[in-house]
Backbone as JSON, one array per atom type, in Angstrom:
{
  "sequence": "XXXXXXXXXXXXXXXXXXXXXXXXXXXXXXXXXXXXXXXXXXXXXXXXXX",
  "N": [[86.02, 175.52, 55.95], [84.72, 177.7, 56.94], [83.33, 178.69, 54.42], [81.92, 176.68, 53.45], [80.03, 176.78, 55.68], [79.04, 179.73, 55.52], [78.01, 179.73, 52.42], [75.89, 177.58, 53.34], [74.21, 179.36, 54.91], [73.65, 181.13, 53.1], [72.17, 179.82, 51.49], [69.84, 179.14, 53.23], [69.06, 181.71, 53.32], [68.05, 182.22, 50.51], [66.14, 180.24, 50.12], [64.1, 181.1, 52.19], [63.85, 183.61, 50.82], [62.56, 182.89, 48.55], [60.26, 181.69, 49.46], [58.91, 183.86, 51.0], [58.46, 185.3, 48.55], [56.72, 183.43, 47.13], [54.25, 183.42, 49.16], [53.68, 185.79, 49.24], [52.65, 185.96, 46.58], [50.2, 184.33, 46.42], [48.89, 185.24, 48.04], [48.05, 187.64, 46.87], [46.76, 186.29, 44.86], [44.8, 185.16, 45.95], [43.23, 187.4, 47.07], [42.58, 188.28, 44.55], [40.85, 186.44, 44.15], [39.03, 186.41, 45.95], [37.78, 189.08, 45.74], [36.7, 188.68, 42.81], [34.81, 187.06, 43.2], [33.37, 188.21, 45.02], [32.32, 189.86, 43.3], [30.64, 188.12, 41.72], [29.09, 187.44, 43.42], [27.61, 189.86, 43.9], [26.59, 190.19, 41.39], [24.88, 188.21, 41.34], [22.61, 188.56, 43.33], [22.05, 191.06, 42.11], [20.66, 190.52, 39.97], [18.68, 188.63, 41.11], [17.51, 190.25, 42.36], [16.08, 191.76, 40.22]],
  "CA": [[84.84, 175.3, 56.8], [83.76, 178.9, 56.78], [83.08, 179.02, 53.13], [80.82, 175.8, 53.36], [78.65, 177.54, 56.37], [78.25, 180.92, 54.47], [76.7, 179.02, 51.49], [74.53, 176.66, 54.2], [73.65, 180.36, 55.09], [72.69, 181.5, 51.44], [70.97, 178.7, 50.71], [68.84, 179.25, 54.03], [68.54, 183.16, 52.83], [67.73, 182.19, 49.57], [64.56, 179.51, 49.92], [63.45, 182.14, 52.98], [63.27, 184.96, 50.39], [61.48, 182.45, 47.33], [59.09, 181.41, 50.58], [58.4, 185.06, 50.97], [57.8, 185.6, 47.52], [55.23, 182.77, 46.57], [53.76, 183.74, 49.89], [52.83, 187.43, 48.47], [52.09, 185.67, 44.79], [49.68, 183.14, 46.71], [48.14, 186.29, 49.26], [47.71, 188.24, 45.91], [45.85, 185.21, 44.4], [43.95, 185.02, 47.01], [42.62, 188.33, 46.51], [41.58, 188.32, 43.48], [39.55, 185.33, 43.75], [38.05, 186.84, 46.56], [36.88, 190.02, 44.63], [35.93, 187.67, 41.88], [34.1, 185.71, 43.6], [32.52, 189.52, 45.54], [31.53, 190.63, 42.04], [29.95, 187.35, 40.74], [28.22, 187.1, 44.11], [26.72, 190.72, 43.76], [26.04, 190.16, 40.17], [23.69, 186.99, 41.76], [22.42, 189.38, 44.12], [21.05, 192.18, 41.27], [19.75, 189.46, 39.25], [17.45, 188.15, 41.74], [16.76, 192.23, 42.27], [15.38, 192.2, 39.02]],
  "C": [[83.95, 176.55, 56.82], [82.9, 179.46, 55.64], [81.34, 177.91, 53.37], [79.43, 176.65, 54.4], [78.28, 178.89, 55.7], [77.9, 180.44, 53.4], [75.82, 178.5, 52.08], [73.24, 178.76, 53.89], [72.86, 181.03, 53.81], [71.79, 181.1, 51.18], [69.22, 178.61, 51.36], [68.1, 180.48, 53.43], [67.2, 183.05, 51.42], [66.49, 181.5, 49.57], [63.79, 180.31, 51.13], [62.6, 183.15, 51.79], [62.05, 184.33, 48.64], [60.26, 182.12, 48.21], [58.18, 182.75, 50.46], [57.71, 185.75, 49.53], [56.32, 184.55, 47.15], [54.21, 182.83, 47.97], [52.66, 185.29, 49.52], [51.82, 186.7, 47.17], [50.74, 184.91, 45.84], [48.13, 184.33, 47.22], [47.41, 187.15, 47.71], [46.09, 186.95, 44.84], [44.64, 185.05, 45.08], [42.69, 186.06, 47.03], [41.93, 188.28, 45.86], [40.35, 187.68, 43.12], [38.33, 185.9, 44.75], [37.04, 188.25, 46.59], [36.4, 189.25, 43.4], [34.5, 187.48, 42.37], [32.85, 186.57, 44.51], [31.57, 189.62, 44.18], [30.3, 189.37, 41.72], [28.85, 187.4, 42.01], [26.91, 188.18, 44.35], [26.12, 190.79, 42.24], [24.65, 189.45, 40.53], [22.36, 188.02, 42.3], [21.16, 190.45, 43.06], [20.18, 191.26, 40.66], [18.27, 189.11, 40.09], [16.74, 189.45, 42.34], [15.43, 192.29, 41.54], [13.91, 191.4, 38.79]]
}
């Protein structure tokens, strides 16, 4: 019985710490698009400068 709940427990650990990861990957993504998406909008920006 104790064996079965310390795997439950792993298993909880374990999709916690892949949560936590595609959480960063997702936050990181996120980022980038939103400097992307800075640059293209100051690119717009000079253009209509010019």
């Amino acid at each position: 019985m104790m064996q079965c709940w310390t795997r439950l427990e792993q298993l909880k650990h374990m999709d916690f710490d892949k949560m936590q990861e595609s959480r960063a990957q997702l936050q990181d993504l996120f980022r980038t698009f939103m400097l992307k998406s800075k640059e293209s909008f100051n690119d717009e920006g000079e253009k209509t400068q010019i």
